[in-house]
N, C-alpha and C positions, 0 to 999 in steps of 0.2 A: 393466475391459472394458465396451463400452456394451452396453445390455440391446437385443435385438432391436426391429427396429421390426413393429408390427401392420400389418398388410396394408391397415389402413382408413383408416392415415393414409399413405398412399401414393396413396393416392387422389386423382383432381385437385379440388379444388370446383368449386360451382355456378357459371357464369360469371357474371356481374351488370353491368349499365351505370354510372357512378360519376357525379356530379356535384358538383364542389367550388365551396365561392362562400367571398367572404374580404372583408371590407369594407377598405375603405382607409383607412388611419390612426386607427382604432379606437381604440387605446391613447393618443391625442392627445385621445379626447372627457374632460369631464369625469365622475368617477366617478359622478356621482349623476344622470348624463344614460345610461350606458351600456345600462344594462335597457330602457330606453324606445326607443331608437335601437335599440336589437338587436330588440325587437318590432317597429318598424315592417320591418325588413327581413325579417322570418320572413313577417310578413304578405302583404307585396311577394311572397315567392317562392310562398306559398301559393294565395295568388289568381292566381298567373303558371301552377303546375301543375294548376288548376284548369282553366285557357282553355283550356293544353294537352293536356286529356285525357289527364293523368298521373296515375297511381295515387297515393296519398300514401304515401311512403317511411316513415313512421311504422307502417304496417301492416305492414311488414316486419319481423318480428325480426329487431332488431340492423341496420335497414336505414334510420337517421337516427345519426351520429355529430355531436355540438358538437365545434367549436374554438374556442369562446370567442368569437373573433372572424368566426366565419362556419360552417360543414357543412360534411360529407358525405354528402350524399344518395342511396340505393340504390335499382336499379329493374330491374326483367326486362330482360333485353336484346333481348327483340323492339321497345322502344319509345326505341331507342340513337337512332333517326332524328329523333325528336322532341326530344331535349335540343336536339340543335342548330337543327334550324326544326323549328317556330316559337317554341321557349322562348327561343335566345338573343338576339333581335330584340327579342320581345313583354319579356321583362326590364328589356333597355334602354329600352323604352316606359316602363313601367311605372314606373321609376326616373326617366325623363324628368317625369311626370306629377306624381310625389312635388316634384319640383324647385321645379315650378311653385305648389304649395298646402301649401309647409313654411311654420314661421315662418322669421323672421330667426334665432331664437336656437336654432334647431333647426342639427348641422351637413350637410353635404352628403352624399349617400352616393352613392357609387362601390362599384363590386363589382369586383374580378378571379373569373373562373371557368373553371372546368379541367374536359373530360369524356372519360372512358378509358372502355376497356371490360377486365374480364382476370377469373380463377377469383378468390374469395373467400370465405373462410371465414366464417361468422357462430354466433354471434354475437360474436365473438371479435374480430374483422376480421383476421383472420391472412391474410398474401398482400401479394407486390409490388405486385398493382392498386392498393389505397389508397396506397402509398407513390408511386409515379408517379404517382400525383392529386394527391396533395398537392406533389409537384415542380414537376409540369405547373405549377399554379397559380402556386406560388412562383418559377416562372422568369425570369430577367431581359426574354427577348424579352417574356414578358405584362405585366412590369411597366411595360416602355417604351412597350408598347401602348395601356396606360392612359393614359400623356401623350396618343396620340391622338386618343384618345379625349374627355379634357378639351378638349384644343385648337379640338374640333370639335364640342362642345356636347353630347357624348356622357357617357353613366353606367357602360361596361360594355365590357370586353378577356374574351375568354377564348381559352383555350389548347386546344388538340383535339388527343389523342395520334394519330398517320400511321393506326395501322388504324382507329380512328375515323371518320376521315375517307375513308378509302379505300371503308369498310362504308358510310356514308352519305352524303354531296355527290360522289365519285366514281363511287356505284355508281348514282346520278341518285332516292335517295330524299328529297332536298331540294326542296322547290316551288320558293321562294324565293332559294336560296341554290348560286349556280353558284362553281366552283373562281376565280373571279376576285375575290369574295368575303374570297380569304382569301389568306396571306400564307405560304410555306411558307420554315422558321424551323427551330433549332436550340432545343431546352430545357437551358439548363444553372441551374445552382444555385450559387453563392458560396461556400456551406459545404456542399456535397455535391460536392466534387472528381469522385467517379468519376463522375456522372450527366451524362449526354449524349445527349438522344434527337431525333431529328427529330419535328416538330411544324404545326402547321398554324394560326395567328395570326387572330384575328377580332375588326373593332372591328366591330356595328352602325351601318351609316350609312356606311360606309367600304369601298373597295373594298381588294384588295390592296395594290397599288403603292402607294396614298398612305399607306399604314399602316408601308410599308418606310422611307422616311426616319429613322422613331425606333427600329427596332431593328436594334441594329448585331447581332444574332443572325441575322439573317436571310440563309438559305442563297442562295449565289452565284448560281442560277439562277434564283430564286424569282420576278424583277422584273427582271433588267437586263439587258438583250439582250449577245449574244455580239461581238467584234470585229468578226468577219467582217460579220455586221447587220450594226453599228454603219455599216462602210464601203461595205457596199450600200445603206444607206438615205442613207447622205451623196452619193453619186453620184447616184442617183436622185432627189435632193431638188432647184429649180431654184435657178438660180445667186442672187442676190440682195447689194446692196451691202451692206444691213445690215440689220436684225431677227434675231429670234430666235422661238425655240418655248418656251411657258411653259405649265406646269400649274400651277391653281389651283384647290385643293379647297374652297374655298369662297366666297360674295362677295367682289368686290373692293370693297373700299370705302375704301382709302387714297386721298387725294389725288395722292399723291407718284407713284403704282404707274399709277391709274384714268387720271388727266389728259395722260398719257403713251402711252398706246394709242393708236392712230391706225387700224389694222386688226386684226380678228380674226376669224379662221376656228373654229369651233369643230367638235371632230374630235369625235360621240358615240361612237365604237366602243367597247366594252368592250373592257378591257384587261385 
């Protein structure tokens, strides 16, 4: 017969803001480069919670977990607005900056990063929040984010669990950072069959839509207009014998692509 449970572990815990960071390919550096490469990232993150007028998760008991290859960082949740601007931007800066005054023989670093909010237990970490952080981060849509990211001279994809998002860029406490911004996305995990959460996708530098091409996670409404659009905006469009409409997230600088232009109208609207 199980022994009664105490009324004080029925309790909900303290809720806490999370923030997961994971470097990329880490277990590819050489052993005797790892310590040194993981310093510089602690660094990176330190002077990044610094600009941001972030508490240091070290003063929290039990409110700095290692994974070896990157944290989990804990923080009051009055300051949930701040993980996401201006930490996840100033990051990618900061990782930008590192890119430019590495050696050669140093490797590159890329971060994937995941921020939830939920009760947790310390110091223990007992609680689904950390386990959905560590998901968030490890999920397919963030990993494809990350080609993004690469592709576009970026350091840095992270993952935003929905009430995250909902509590801060929907509820308008982002400066910076408006819902076009970001990419809304499915979370799923490869070796975590039951996990499936809606999620909220963010390369720096990158708005939503051009972030949707890489992840085939990425919910049905999130970026691609409905039929019915689709056939209003083709009626509405003028007749023309031939051209097309092309989005280009970055310079063009092919010959094959540039020399071939003949007209271009450029539409600024956020999208």
């Amino acid at each position: 017969m199980d022994a009664p449970l105490h009324a004080e572990s029925l309790d909900v815990p303290a809720e806490l803001a999370l923030l997961a960071i994971d470097m990329e390919k880490y277990s590819q550096i050489p052993e005797a480069k790892m310590a040194a490469v993981r310093c510089d990232v602690d660094d990176i993150v330190a002077t990044v919670l610094a600009d941001c007028q972030l508490p240091d998760p070290q003063e929290l008991h039990g409110g700095y977990k290692d994974s070896g290859d990157g944290a989990i960082l804990l923080f009051p949740p009055s300051v949930l607005a701040r993980l996401v601007d201006p930490l996840l931007d100033r990051l990618n800066a900061a990782l930008t900056r590192y890119e430019r005054q590495r050696l050669a023989s140093s490797p590159v670093l890329r971060l994937r990063a995941s921020v939830h909010i939920g009760p947790l237990s310390l110091p223990d970490h007992r609680g689904n929040a950390i386990n959905d952080t560590t998901r968030l981060l490890d999920s397919q849509a963030n990993r494809q984010a990350l080609s993004a990211a690469k592709d576009n001279g970026g350091f840095l994809a992270a993952a935003l669990s929905e009430i995250v998002y909902q509590r801060t860029v929907h509820s308008g406490r982002t400066q910076d950072l408006g819902s076009h911004h970001f990419l809304k996305a499915v979370a799923r995990v490869s070796d975590k069959p039951g996990f499936e959460q809606p999620c909220r996708i963010h390369v720096p530098g990158l708005t939503g839509p051009a972030v949707h091409p890489y992840v085939t996670e990425a919910a049905s409404s999130a970026s691609a207009p409905s039929s019915t659009a689709q056939q209003n905006a083709a009626s509405e469009a003028p007749a023309a014998s031939s051209g097309g409409t092309f989005q280009f997230h970055a310079q063009v600088s092919d010959a094959t692509i540039a020399n071939s232009i003949e007209t271009v109208r450029i539409d600024r609207r956020q999208r």
